[in-house]
N, C-alpha and C positions, 0 to 999 in steps of 0.2 A: 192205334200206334203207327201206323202204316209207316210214313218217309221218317219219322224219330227211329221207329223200330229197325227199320232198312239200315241205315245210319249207324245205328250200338252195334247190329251185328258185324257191319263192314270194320268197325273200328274195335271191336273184340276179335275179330278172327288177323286183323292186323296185330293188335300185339300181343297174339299167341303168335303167331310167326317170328316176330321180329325176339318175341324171349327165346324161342329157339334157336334163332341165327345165333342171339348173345350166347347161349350158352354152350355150343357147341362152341363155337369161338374160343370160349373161355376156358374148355376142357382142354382142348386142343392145343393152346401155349402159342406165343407169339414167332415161333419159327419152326413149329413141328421137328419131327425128328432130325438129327444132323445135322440143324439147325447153325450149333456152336460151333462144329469144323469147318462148314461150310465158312462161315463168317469169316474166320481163321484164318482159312484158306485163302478169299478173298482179300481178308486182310495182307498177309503174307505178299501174293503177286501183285497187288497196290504198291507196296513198298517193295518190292523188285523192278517194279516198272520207273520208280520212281516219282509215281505221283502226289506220296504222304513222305513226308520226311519221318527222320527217327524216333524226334518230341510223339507226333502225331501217331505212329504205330504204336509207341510205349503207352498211349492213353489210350488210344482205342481198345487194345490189350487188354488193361485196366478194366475200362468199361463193360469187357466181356467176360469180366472173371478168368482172364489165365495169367496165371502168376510163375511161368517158365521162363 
C-alpha cells in the first residue's frame, strides 16, 4: 500500500478537517452574535454619512429583516 496508502490517509485526515471547519461555520451562523445591530448600525451611519441614499437604506433594511 505504501505512496496509495500515504495518499487516503493524507486526503481522509483532510476532509475530516475541512467537515469540521464546515460545520462549525455552519453552527455558528453567518454573523454570529449581534450580528443584526451591528449591520443596522452600520447601515444607519452609511445613510447619515450619506453614502446610500433613502431607495438603498429602505432595501437594505428589507434585506435584513427589520420592518421599523
Amino acid at each position: 500500500m505504501g505512496i496509495i496508502g500515504g495518499i487516503a490517509m493524507v486526503l481522509f485526515w483532510t476532509a475530516v478537517i475541512l467537515l469540521v471547519v464546515w460545520a462549525v461555520r455552519s453552527f455558528s451562523g453567518p454573523t454570529g452574535p449581534g450580528g443584526d445591530e451591528e449591520a443596522l448600525d452600520t447601515l444607519k451611519r452609511r445613510f447619515a454619512a450619506g453614502e446610500i441614499s433613502q431607495a438603498e437604506f429602505e432595501q437594505a433594511k428589507r434585506a435584513l429583516g427589520v420592518h421599523s
